[in-house]
Structures are given as structure tokens and as C-alpha cells.
N, CA, C and O atoms as a printed pandas DataFrame, in Angstrom:
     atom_number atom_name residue_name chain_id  residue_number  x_coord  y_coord  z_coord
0              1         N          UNK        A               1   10.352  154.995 -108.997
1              2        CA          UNK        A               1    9.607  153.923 -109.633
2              3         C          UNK        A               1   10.044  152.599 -109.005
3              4         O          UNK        A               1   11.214  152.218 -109.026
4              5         N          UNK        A               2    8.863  151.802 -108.347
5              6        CA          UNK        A               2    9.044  150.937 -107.698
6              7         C          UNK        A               2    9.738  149.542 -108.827
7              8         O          UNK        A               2    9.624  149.716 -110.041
8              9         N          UNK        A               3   10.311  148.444 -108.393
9             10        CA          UNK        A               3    9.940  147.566 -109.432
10            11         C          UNK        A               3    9.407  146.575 -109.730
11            12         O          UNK        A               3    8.689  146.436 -108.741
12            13         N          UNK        A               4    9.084  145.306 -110.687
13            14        CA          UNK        A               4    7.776  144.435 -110.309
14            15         C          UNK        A               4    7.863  143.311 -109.429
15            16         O          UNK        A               4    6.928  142.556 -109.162
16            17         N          UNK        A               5    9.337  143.217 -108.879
17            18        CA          UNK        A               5    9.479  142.382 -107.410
18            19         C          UNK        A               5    9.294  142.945 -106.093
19            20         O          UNK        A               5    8.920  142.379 -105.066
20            21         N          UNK        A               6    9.656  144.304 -106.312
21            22        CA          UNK        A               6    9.027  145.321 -105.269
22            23         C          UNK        A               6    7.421  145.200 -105.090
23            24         O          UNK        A               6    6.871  144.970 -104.013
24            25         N          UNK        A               7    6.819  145.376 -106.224
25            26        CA          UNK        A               7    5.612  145.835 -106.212
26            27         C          UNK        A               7    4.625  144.017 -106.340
27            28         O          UNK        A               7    3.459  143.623 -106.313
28            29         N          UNK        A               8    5.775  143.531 -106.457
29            30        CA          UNK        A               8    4.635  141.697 -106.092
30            31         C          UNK        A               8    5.150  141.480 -104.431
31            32         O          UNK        A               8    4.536  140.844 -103.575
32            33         N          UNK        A               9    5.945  141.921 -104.326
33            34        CA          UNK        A               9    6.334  141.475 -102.722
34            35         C          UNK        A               9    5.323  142.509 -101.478
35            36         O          UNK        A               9    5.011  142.198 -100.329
36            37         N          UNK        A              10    5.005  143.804 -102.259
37            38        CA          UNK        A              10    4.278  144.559 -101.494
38            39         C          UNK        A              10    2.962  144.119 -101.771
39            40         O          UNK        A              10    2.224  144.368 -100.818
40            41         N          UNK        A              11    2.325  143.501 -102.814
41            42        CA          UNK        A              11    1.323  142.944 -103.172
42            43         C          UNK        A              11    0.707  141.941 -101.837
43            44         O          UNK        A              11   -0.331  141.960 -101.175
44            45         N          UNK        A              12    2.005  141.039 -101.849
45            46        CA          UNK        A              12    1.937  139.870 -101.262
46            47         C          UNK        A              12    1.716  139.987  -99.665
47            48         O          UNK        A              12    0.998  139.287  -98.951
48            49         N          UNK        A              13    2.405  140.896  -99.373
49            50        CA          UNK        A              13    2.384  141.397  -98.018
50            51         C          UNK        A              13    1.031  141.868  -97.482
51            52         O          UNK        A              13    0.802  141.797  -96.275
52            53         N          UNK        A              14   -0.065  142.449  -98.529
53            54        CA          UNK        A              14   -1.006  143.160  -98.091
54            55         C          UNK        A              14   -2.215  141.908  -98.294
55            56         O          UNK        A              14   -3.357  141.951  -97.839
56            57         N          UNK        A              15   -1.716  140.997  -98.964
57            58        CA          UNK        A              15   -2.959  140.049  -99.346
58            59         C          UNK        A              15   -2.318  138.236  -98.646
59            60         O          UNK        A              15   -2.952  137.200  -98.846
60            61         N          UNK        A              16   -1.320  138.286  -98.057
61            62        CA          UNK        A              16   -0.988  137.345  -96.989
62            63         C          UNK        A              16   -2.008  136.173  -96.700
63            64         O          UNK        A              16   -1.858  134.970  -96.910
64            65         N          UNK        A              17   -3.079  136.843  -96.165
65            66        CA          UNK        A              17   -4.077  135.607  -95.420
66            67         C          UNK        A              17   -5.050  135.197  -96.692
67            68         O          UNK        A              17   -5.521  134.060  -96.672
68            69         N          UNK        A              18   -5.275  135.803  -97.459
69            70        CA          UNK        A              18   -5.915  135.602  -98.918
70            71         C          UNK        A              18   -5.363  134.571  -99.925
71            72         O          UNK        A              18   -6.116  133.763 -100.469
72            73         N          UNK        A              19   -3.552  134.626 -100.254
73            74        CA          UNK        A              19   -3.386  133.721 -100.521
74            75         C          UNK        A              19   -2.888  132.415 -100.370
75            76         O          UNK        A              19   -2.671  131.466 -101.123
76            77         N          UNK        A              20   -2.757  132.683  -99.014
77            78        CA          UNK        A              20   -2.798  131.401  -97.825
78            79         C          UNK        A              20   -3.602  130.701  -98.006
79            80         O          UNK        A              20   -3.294  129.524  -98.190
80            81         N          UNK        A              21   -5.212  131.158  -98.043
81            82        CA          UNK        A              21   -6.230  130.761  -98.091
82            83         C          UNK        A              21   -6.964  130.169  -99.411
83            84         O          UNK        A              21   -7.800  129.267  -99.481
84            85         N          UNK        A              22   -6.247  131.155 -100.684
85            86        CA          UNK        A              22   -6.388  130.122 -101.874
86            87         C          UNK        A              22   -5.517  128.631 -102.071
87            88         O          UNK        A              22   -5.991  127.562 -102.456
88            89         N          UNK        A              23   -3.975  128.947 -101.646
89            90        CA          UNK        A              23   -3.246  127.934 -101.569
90            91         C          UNK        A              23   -3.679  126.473 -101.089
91            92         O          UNK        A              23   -3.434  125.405 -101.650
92            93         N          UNK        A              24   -4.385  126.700  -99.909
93            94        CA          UNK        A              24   -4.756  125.927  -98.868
94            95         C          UNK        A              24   -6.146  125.377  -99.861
95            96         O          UNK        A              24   -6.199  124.170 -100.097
96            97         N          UNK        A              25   -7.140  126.201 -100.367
97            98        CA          UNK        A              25   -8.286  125.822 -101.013
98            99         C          UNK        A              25   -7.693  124.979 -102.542
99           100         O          UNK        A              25   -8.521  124.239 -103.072
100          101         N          UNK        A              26   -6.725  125.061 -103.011
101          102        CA          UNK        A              26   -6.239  124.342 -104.139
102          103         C          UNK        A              26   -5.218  123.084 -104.017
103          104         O          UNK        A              26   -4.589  122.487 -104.890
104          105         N          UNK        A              27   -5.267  122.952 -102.989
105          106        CA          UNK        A              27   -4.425  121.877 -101.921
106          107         C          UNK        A              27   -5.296  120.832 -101.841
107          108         O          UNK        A              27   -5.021  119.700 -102.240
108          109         N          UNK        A              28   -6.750  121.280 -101.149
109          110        CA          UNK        A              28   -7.366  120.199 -100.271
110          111         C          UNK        A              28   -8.200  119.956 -101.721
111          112         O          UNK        A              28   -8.388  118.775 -102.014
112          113         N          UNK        A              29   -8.723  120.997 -102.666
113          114        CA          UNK        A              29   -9.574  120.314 -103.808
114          115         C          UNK        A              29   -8.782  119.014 -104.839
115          116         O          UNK        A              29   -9.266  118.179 -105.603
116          117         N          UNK        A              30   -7.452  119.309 -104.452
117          118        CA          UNK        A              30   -6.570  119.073 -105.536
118          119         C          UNK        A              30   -6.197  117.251 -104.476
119          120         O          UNK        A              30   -6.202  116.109 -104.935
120          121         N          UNK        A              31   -6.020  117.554 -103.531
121          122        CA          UNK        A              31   -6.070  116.033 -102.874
122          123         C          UNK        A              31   -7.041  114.842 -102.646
123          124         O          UNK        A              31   -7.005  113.636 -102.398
124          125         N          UNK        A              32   -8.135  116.075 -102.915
125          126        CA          UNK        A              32   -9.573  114.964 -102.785
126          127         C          UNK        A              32   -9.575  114.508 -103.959
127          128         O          UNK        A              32   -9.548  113.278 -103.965
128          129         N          UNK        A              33   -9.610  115.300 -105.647
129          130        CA          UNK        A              33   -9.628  114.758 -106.340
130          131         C          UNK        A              33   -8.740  113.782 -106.882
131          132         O          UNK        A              33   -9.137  112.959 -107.707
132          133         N          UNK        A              34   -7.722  113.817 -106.526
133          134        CA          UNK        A              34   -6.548  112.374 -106.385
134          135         C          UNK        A              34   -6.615  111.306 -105.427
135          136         O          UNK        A              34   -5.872  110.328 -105.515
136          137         N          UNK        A              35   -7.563  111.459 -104.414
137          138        CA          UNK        A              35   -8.003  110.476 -103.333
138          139         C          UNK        A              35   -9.134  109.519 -104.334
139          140         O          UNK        A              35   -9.102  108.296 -104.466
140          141         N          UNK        A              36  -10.110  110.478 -104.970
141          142        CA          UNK        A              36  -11.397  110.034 -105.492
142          143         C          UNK        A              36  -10.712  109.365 -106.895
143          144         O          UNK        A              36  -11.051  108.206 -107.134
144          145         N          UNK        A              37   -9.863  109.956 -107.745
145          146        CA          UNK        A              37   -9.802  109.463 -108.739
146          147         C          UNK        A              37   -8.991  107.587 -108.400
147          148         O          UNK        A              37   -9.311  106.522 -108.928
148          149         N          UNK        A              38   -7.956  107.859 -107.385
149          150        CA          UNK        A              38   -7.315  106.701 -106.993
150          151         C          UNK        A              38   -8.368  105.387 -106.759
151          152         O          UNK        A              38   -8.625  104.367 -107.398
152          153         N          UNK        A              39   -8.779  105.921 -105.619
153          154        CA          UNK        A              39  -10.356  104.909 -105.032
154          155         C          UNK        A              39  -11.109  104.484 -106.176
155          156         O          UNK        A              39  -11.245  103.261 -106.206
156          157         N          UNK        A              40  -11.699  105.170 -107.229
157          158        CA          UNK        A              40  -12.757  104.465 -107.874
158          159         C          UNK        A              40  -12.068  103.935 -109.070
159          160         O          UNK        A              40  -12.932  103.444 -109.796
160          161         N          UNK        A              41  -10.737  103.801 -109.664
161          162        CA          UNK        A              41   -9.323  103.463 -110.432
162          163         C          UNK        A              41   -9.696  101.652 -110.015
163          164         O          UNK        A              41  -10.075  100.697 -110.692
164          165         N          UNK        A              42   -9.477  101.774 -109.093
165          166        CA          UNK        A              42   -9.275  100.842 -108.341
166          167         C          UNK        A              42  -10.417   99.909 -107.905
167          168         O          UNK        A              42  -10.226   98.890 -107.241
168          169         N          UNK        A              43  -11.740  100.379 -108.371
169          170        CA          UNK        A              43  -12.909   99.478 -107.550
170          171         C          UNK        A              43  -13.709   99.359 -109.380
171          172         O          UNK        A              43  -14.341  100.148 -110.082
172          173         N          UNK        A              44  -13.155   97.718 -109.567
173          174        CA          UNK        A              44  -13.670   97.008 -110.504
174          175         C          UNK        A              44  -15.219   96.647 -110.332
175          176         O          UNK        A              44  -15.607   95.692 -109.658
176          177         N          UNK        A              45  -16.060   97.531 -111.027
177          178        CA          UNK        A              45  -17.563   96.643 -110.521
178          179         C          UNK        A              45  -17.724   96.119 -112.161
179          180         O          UNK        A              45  -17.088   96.332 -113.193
180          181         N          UNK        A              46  -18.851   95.371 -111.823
181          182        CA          UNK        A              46  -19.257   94.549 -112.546
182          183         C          UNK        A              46  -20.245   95.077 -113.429
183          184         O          UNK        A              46  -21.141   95.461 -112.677
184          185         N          UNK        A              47  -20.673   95.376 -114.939
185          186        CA          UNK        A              47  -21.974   96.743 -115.578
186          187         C          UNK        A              47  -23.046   95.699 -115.181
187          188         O          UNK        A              47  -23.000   94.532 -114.792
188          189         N          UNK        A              48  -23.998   96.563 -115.426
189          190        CA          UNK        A              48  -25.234   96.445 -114.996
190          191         C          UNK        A              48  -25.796   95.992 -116.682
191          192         O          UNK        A              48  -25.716   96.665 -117.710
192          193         N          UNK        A              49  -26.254   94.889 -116.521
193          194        CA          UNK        A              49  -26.980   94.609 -117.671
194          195         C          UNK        A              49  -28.633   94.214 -117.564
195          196         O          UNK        A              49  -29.284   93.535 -116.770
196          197         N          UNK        A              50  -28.983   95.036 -118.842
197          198        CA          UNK        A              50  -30.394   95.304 -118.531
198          199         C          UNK        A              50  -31.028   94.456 -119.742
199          200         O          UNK        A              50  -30.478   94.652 -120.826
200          201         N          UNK        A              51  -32.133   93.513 -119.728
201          202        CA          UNK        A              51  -32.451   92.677 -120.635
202          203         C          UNK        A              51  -33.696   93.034 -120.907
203          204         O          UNK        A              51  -34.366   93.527 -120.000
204          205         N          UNK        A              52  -34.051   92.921 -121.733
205          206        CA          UNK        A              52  -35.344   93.382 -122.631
206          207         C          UNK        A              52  -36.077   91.753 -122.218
207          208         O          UNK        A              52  -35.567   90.642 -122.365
208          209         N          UNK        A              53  -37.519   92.139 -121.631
209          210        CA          UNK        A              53  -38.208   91.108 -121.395
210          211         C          UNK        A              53  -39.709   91.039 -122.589
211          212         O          UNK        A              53  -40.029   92.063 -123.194
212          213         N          UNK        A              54  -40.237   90.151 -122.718
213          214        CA          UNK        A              54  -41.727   89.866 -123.310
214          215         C          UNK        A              54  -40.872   90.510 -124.968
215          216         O          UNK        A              54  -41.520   90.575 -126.012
């Protein structure tokens, strides 16, 4: 009977480029959305006010 560090390390071994590839995909989503949240944090606009005419 294997045990469950055995059997996550053999896991890991067989799925290598898979979770490279999630890592990498939760990296770059995870930086853009801290790029985007920073940037628009930061850019004070002015609201748009809309006036009722006649």
C-alpha cells in the first residue's frame, strides 16, 4: 500500500505539464487582474451627469 505522498508525488509526475500549465494560467489571470484593478484605482474621472431638458 502506497502512501498519500507517494501517490501525490506519482500523481504529479504523470500530470507535470498540466499543472505547469494551470499554475502559469492562474499567474497571468491573477496579474492582470491586479494590473486592472491598480490602473482604474487610480484614474479619478469625473460622473457623467445627465440633465433632464424641456
Amino acid at each position: 500500500m502506497s502512501t498519500p505522498l507517494a501517490y501525490t508525488k506519482a500523481w504529479f509526475d504523470a500530470h507535470k505539464r498540466e499543472c505547469i500549465l494551470a499554475l502559469l494560467l492562474f499567474l497571468v489571470s491573477t496579474a492582470s487582474f491586479a494590473a486592472g484593478y491598480l490602473f482604474a484605482r487610480d484614474a479619478n474621472q469625473t460622473p457623467i451627469v445627465i440633465e433632464k431638458s424641456g
